[in-house]
SEMI-378887 format. One record per residue (C-alpha): residue number from 0; residue in one letter; x, y, z. Coordinates in steps of 0.2 Angstrom, whole numbers, plus 5000, padded with zeros to 4 digits. Example, Ala and Ser with C-alpha at 12.3 -4.5 7.8 and 13.67 -1.06 7.14 Angstrom:
<sites>
{site 0,A,{5062,4978,5039}},
{site 1,S,{5068,4995,5036}},
</sites>
This chain:
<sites>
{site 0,X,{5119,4871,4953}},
{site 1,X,{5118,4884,4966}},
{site 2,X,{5127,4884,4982}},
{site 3,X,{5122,4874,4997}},
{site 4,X,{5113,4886,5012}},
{site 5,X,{5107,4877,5029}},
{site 6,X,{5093,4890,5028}},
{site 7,X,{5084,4899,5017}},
{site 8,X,{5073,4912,5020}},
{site 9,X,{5058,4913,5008}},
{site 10,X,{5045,4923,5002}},
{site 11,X,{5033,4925,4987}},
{site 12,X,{5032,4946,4984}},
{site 13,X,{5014,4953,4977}},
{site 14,X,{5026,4959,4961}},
{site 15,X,{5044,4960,4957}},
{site 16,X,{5048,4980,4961}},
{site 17,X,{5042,4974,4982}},
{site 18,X,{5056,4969,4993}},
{site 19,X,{5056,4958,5007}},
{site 20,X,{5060,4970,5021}},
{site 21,X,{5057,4958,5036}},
{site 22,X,{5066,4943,5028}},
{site 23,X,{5082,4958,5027}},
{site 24,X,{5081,4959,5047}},
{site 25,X,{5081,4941,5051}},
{site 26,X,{5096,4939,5038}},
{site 27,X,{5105,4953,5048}},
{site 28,X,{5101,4946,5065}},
{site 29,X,{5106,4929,5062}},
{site 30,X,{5124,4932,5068}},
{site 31,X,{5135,4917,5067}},
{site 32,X,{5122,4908,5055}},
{site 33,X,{5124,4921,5044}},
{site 34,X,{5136,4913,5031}},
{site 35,X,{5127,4899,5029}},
{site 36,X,{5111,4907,5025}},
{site 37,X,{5102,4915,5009}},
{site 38,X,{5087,4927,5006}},
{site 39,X,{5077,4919,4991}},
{site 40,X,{5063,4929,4984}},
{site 41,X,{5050,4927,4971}},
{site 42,X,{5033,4933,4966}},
{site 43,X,{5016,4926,4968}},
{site 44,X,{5015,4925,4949}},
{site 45,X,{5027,4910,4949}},
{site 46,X,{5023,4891,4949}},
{site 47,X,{5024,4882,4969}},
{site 48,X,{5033,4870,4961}},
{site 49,X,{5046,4879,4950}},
{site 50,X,{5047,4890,4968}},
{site 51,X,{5051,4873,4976}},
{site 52,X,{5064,4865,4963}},
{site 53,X,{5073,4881,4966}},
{site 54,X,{5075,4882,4985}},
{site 55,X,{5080,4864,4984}},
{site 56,X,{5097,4865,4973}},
{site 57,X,{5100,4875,4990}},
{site 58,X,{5098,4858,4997}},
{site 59,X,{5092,4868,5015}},
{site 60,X,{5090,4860,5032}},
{site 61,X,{5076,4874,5036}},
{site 62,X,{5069,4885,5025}},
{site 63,X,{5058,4901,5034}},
{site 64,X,{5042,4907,5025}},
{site 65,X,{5034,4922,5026}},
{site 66,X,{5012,4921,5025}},
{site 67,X,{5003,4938,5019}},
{site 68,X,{4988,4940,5014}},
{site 69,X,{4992,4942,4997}},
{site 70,X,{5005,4925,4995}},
{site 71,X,{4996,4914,5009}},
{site 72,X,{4988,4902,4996}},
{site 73,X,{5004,4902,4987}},
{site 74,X,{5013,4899,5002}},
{site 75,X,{5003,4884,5006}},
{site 76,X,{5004,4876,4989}},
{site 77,X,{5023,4879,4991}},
{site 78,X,{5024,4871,5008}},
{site 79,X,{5012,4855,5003}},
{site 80,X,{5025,4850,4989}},
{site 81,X,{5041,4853,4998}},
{site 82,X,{5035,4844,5015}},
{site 83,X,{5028,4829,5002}},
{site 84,X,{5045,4829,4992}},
{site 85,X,{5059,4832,5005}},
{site 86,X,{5051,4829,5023}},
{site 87,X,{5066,4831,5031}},
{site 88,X,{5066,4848,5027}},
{site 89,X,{5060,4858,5044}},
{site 90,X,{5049,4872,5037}},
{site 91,X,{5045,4888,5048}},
{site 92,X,{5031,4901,5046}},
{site 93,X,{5029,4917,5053}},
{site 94,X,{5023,4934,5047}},
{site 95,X,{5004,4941,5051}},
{site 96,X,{4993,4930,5040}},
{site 97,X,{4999,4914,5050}},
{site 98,X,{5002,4924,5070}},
{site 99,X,{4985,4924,5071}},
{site 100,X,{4970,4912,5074}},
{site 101,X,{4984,4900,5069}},
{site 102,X,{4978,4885,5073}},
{site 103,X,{4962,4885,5060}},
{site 104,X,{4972,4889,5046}},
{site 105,X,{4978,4872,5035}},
{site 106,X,{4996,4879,5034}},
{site 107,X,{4999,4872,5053}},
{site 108,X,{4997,4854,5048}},
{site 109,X,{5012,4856,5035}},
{site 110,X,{5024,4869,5045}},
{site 111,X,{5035,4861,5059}},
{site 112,X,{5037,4879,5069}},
{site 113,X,{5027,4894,5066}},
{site 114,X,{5035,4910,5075}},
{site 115,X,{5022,4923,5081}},
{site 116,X,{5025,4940,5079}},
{site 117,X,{5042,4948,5079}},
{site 118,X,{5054,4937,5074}},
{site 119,X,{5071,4946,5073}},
{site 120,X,{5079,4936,5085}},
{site 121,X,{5069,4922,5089}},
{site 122,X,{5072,4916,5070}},
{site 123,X,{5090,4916,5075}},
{site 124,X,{5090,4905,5093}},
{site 125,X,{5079,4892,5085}},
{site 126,X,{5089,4890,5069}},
{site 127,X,{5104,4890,5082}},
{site 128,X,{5095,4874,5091}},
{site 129,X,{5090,4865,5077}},
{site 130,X,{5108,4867,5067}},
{site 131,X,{5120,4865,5082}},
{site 132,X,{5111,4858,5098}},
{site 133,X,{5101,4849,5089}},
{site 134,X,{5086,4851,5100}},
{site 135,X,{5070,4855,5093}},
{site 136,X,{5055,4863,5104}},
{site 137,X,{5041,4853,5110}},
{site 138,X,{5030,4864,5105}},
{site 139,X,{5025,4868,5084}},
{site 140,X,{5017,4888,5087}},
{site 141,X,{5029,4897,5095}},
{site 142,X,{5025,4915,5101}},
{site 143,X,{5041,4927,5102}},
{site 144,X,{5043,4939,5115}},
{site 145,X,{5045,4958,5110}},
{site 146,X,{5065,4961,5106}},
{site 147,X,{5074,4973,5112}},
{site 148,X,{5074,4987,5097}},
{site 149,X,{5090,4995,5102}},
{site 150,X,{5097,4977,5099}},
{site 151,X,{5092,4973,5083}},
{site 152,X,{5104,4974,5069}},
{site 153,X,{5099,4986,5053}},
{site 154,X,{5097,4978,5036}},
{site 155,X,{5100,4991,5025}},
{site 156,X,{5117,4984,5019}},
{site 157,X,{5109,4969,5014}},
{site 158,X,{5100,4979,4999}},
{site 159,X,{5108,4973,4985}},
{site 160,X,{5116,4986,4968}},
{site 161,X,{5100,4977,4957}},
{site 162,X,{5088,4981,4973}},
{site 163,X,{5094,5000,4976}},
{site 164,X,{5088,5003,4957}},
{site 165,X,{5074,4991,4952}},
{site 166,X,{5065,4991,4968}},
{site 167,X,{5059,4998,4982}},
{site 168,X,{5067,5002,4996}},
{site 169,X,{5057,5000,5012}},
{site 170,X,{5066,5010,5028}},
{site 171,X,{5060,5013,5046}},
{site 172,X,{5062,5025,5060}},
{site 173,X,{5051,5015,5073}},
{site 174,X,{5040,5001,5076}},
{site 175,X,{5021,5000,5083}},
{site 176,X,{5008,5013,5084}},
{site 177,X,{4999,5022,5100}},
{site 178,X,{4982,5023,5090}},
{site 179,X,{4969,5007,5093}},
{site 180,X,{4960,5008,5074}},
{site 181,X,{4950,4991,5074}},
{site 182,X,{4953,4987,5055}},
{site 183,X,{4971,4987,5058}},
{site 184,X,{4985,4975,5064}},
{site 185,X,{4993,4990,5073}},
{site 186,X,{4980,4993,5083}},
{site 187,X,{4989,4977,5093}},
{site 188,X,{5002,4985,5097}},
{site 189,X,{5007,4990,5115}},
{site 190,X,{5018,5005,5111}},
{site 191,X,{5029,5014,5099}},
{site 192,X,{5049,5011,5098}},
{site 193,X,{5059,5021,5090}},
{site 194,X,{5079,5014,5082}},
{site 195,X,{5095,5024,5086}},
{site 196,X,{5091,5041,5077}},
{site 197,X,{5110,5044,5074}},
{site 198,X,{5113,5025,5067}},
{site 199,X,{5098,5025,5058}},
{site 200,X,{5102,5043,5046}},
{site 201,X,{5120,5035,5044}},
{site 202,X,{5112,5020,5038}},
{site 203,X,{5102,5032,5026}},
{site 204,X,{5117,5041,5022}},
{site 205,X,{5126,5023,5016}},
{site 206,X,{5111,5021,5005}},
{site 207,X,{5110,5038,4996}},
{site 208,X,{5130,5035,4993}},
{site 209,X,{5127,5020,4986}},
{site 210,X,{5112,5027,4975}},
{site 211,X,{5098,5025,4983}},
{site 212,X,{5084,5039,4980}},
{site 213,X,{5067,5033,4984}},
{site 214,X,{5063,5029,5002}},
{site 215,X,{5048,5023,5009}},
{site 216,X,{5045,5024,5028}},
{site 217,X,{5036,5010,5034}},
{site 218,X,{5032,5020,5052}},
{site 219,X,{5015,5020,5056}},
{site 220,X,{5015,5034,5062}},
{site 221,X,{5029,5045,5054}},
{site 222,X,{5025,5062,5065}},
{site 223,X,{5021,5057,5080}},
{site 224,X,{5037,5064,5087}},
{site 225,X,{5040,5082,5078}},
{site 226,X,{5058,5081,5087}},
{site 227,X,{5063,5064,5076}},
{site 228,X,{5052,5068,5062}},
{site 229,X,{5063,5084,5060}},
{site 230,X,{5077,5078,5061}},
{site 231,X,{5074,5065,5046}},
{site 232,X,{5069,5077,5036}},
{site 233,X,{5081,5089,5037}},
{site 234,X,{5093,5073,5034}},
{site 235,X,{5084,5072,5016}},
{site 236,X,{5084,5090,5013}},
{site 237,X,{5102,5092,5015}},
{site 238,X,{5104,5079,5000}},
{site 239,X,{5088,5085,4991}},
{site 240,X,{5098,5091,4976}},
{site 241,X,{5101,5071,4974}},
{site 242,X,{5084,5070,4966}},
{site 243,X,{5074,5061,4981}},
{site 244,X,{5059,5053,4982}},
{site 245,X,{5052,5053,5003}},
{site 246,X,{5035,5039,5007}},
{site 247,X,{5030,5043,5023}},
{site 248,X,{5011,5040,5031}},
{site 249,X,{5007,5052,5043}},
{site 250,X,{4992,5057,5057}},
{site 251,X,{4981,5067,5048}},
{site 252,X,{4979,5080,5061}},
{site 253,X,{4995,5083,5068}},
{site 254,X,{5008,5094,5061}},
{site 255,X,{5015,5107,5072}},
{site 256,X,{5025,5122,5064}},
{site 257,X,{5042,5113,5064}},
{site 258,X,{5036,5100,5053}},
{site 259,X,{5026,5115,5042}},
{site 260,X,{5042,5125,5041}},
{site 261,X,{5051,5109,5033}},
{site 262,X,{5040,5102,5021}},
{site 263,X,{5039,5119,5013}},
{site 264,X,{5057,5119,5009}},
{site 265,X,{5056,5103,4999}},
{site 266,X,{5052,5101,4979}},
{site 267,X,{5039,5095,4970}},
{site 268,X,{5039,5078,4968}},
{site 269,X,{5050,5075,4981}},
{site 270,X,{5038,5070,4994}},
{site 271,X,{5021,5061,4997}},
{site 272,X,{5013,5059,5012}},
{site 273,X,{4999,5047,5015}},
{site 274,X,{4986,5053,5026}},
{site 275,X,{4975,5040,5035}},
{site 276,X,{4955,5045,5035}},
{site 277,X,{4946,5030,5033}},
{site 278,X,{4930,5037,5037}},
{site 279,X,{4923,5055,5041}},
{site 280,X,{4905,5048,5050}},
{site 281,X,{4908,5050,5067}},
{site 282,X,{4899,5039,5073}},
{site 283,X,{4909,5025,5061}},
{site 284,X,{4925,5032,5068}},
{site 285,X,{4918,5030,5084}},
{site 286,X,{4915,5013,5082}},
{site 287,X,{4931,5009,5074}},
{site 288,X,{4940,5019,5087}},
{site 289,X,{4945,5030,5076}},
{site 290,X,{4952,5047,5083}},
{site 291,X,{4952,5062,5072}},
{site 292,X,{4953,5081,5076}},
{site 293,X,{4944,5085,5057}},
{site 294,X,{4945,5104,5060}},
{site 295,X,{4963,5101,5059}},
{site 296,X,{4963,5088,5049}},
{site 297,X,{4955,5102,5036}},
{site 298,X,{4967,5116,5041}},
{site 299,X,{4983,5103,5038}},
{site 300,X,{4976,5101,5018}},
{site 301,X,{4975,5117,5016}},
{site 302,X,{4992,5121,5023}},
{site 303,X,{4998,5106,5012}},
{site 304,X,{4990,5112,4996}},
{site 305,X,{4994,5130,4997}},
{site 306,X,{5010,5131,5004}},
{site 307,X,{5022,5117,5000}},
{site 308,X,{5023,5104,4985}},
{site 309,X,{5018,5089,4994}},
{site 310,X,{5009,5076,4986}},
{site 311,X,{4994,5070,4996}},
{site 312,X,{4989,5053,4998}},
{site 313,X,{4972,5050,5007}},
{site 314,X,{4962,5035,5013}},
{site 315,X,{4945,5029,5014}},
{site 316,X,{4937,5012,5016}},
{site 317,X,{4923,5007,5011}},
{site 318,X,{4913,4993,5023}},
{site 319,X,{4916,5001,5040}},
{site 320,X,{4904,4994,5052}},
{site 321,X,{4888,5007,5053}},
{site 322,X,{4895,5017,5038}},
{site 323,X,{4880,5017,5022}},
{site 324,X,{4880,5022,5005}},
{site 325,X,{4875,5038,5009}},
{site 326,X,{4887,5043,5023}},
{site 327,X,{4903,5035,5013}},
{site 328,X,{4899,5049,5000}},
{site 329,X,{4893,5062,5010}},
{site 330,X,{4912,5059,5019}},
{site 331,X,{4921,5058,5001}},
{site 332,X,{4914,5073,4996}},
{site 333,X,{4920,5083,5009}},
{site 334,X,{4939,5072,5008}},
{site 335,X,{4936,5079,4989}},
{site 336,X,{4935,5097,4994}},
{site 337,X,{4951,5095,5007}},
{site 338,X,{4959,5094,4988}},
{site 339,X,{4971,5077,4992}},
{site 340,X,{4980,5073,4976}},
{site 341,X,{4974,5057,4976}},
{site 342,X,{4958,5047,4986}},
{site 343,X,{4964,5029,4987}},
{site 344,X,{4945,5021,4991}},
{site 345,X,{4949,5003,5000}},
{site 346,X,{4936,4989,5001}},
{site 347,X,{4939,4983,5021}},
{site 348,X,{4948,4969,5024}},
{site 349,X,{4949,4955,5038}},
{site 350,X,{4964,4955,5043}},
{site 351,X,{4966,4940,5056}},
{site 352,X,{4967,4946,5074}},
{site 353,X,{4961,4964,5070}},
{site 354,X,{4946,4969,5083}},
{site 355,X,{4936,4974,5071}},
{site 356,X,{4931,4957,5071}},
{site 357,X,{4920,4961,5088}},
{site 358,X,{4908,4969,5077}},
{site 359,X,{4904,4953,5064}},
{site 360,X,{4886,4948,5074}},
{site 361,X,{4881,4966,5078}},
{site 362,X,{4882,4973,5061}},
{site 363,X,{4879,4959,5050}},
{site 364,X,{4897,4959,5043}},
{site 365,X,{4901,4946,5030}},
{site 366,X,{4919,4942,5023}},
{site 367,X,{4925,4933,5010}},
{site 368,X,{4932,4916,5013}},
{site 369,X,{4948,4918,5000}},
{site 370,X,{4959,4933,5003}},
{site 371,X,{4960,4946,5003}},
{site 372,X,{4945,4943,5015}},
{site 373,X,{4934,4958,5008}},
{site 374,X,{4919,4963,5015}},
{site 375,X,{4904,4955,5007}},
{site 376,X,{4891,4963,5016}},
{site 377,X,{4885,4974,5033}},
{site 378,X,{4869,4979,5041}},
{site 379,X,{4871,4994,5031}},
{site 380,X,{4878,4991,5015}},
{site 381,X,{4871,4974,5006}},
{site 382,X,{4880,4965,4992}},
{site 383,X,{4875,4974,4980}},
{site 384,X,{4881,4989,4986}},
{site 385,X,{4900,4983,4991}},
{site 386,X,{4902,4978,4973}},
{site 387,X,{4895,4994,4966}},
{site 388,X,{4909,5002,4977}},
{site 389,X,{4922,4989,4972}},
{site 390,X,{4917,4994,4954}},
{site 391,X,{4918,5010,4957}},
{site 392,X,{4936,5010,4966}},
{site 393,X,{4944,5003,4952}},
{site 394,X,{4938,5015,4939}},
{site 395,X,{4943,5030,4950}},
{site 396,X,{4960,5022,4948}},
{site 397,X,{4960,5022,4932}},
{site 398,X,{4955,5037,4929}},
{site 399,X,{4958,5048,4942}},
{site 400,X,{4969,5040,4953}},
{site 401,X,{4980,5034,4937}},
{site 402,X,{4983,5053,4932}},
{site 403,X,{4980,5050,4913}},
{site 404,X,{4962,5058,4912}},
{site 405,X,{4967,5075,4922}},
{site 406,X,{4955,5087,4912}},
{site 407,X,{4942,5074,4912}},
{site 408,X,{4940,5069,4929}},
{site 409,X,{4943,5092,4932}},
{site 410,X,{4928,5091,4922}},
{site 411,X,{4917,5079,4932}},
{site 412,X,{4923,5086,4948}},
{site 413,X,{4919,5107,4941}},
{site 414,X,{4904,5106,4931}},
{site 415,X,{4886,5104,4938}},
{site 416,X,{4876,5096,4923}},
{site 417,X,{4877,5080,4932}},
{site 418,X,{4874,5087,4950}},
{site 419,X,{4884,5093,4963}},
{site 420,X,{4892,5078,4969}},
{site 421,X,{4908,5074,4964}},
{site 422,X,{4905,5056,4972}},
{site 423,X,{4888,5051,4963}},
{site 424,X,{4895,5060,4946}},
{site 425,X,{4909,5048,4947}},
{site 426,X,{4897,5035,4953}},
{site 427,X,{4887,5038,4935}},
{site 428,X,{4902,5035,4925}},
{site 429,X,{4907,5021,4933}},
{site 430,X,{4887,5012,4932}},
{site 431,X,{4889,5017,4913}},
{site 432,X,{4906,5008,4912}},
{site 433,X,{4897,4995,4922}},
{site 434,X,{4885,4994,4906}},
{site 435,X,{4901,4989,4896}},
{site 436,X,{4913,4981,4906}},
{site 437,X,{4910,4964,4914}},
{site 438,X,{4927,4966,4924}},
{site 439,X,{4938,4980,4927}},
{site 440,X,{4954,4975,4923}},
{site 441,X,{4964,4974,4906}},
{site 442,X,{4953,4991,4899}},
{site 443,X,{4964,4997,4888}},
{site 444,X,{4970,5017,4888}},
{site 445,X,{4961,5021,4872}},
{site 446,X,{4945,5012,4876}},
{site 447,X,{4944,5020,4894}},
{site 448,X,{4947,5036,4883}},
{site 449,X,{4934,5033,4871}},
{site 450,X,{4919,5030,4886}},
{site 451,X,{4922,5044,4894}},
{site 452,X,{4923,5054,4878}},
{site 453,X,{4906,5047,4874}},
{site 454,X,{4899,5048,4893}},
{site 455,X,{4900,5066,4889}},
{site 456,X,{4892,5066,4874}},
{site 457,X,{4879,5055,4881}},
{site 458,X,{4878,5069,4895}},
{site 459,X,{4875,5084,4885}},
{site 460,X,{4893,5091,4881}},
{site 461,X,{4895,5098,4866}},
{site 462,X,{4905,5086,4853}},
{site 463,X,{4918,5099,4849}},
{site 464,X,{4922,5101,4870}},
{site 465,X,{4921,5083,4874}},
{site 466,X,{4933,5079,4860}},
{site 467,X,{4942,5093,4867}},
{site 468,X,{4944,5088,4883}},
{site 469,X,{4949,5069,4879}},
{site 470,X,{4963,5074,4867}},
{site 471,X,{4971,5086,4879}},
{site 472,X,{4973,5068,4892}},
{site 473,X,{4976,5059,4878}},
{site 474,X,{4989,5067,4869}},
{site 475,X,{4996,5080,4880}},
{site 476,X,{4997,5070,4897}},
{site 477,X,{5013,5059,4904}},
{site 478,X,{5015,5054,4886}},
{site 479,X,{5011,5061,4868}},
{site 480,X,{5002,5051,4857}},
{site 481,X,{4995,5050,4839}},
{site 482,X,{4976,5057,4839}},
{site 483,X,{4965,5041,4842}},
{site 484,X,{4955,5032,4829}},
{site 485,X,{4940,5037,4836}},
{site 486,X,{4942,5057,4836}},
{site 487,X,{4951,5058,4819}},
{site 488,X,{4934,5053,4813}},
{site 489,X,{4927,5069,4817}},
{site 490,X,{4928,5086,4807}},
{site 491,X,{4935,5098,4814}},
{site 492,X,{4950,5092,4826}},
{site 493,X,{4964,5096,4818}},
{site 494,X,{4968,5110,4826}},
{site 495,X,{4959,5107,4843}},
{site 496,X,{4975,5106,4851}},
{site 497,X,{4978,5125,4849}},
{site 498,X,{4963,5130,4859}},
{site 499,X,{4958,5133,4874}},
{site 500,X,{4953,5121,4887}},
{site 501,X,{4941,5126,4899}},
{site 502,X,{4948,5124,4918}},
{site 503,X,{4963,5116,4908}},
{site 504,X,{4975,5127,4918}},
{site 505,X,{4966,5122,4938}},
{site 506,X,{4965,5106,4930}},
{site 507,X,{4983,5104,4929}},
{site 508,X,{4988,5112,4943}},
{site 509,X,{4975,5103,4956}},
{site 510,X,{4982,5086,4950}},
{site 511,X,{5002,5081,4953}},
{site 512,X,{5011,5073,4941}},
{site 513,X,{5019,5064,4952}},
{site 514,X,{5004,5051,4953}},
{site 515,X,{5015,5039,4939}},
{site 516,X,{5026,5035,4952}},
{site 517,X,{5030,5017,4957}},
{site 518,X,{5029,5017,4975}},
{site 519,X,{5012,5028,4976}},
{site 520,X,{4999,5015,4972}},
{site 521,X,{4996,5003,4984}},
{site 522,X,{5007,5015,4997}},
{site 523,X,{5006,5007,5014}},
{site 524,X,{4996,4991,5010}},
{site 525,X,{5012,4979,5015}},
{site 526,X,{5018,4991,5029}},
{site 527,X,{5008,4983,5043}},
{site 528,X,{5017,4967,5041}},
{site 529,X,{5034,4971,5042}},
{site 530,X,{5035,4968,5061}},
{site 531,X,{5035,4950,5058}},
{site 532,X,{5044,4936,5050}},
{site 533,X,{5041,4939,5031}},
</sites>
């Protein structure tokens, strides 16, 4: 039987190596309630009900949920069967999935509070009225002011041994944005604050002590100030020799010599930044209020790739309102050519209470009912089209993005038999794919290796070559494996391996290795919720 707890703070994780960092803060603020409360964490993966039987041998008074987009059917599910089998249970919901357009969403009729927007020490006071006034507030959706930042106690002890090396460990410097990008929750935002500088490094100092050595910032805007941005990085570098691991998403075009000089000085595969795009059309950026300066935006990739060992992380997302076909691969093409480490190509979201919602009648914008709320279709881009795209973005990747298929996806990118394009060559492979696959999860390694070994073929490369090439990623790559079943049926490929590849050495060099680790993929998708309760 586990220990009784008064409240439980609660929340269903996309995947086991994700850690609840907002949960972490209310935990921290919670003050005198603090001992007789517990974070209780899970993944979506896991039955409602088994979720439920477990936070119930806590036997909780209130239990505090966190909604994302990702968990918010799961969340609701969960809630159903613990206000049906223990109604005296007070649930609360926060987090961004439930602050906004609250009242049309079903969770409301099973929640008793729902806490809007950030909940670090409103949590706390309700908790405190409901335990030891007991006095409950008249009204159910409760909207909490903006707290004090200065104020807010720092969670970063409440990592646990099992967290600091199994998963990730989410850090921040400040709070908000100052940039009004219409897809995006932060675009609510009415300013940036920024923690105690000093308290905040000896926070991250207490961490690396205890072992910590991946750190991803959650800061929307990581170099908005080059003084603070300077400083955490020289923090880092002075411990580099740790073996460190540095997240951070940046502005595109903003990074003054300070910053340069810094990033230079820092190994490879120590950092990775992520770098916002979203769209190169101007008139689409315009329409998102988008701001980018993209001469500089050019000149920063360049500094990046030629002079420090910075992995690159860029953004685009498909749906944008007024962006087509053509303009999306016009714009990737010339992301391509800014030579980002990876192109991470998004499908747009509704996120609930993002302004980008003022444009559904005037461009014919379509969304999914079931989250994640994907675009089905614009003025510009039919249905059709968007699931091409989808299509398309999981195959890059699992090729490119992935890092297993290096010389192959050099290949497409260099050679001009299929055109100039790097966006429609990719786009062919992943039609031909299409031909094969009716979904695009659960391809296996050494098929994905064996389509595109016979998408060259098919496209005029010379067996010998092709083989060539695939065996290089296949064998030679993150892992050494045994020659596949496929190419030991061909004469000749014994000794493949000791010849030369064609654009095998730019290959290797234009790609990081660093691609295989954890807290790349996905970098950023969570981030923008972390304001709330979760």
């Amino acid at each position: 039987m586990n220990a009784t707890h008064d409240i439980l703070l609660c929340t269903l994780n996309s995947t086991y190596q994700h850690s609840s960092f907002g949960l972490r803060y209310l935990y921290a603020n919670l003050d005198e309630l603090q001992s007789q409360a517990c974070i209780l964490e899970s993944t979506i993966k896991e039955t409602p009900r088994n979720f439920v039987e477990k936070l119930l041998q806590h036997r909780p008074r209130i239990v505090g949920f966190s909604v994302y987009i990702w968990n918010t059917l799961e969340t609701l599910e969960c809630i159903m069967i613990l206000k049906k089998v223990a109604p005296e249970v007070v649930i609360v919901l926060g987090g961004p999935e439930i602050s906004y357009e609250t009242e049309t969403q079903p969770h409301t009729q099973w929640a008793d509070f729902i806490i809007k927007n950030e909940a670090d020490f409103l949590f706390r006071d309700l908790c405190r009225d409901i335990l030891i006034h007991e006095q409950r507030p008249e009204q159910k959706i409760i909207e909490a002011k903006l707290p004090d930042i200065k104020q807010i106690k720092l969670p970063y002890d409440l990592y646990t041994d099992d967290d600091i090396r199994n998963r990730v460990i989410y850090v921040e410097a400040s709070r908000g944005c100052p940039y009004k990008c219409e897809y995006c929750l932060s675009s609510l935002d009415k300013s940036v604050r920024s923690f105690d500088l000093d308290l905040f490094l000896a926070e991250m100092k207490k961490l690396l002590d205890r072992g910590a050595r991946t750190f991803k910032f959650v800061d929307r805007t990581f170099n908005l100030s080059p003084t603070t941005s300077t400083r955490i990085l020289q923090f880092f570098l002075e411990h580099i020799e740790l073996g460190l691991f540095l997240h951070f998403e940046l502005v595109p075009d903003r990074l003054p010599k300070e910053i340069r000089e810094l990033i230079c000085q820092f190994p490879a595969g120590s950092l990775q930044f992520e770098i916002g795009i979203q769209t190169l059309n101007p008139l689409v950026a315009q329409n998102i209020s988008r701001k980018n300066d993209m001469v500089k935006v050019a000149e920063n990739f360049t500094y990046i790739k030629e002079h420090t060992h910075v992995h690159t992380h860029a953004d685009l997302i498909v749906g944008l309102p007024g962006e087509t076909l053509q303009s999306f691969a016009e714009g990737f093409d010339r992301l391509a050519s800014f030579g980002p480490d990876e192109i991470q190509v998004g499908i747009l979201k509704r996120l609930k209470g993002t302004p980008i919602a003022r444009h559904e009648k005037s461009f014919k914008m379509l969304y999914s009912e079931a989250p994640p709320f994907q675009i089905l279709s614009t003025d510009t881009m039919d249905f059709m089209t968007l699931q091409k795209m989808n299509r398309f973005a999981k195959y890059w990747d699992l090729y490119v993005n992935s890092g297993e298929f290096k010389h192959f996806s050099e290949w497409l990118r260099t050679n001009e038999q299929l055109g100039a394009s790097y966006f429609w060559k990719f786009d062919q492979l992943s039609e031909y794919l299409s031909k094969t696959y009716s979904e695009t999860h659960s391809i296996s390694l050494m098929n994905l290796a064996e389509k595109a070994y016979l998408f060259l073929i098919e496209n005029g490369v010379e067996s010998s070559i092709a083989a060539e090439i695939i065996e290089q990623d296949y064998c030679y790559g993150s892992k050494r494996r045994d020659l596949p079943p496929f190419l030991k049926k061909l004469q000749g490929l014994s000794n493949t391996s000791s010849r030369a590849l064609p654009n095998a050495s730019s290959a290797s060099s234009s790609i990081s290795s660093s691609t295989g680790n954890p807290t790349t993929q996905n970098a950023g998708r969570n981030s923008r919720q972390l304001k709330h309760l979760n």
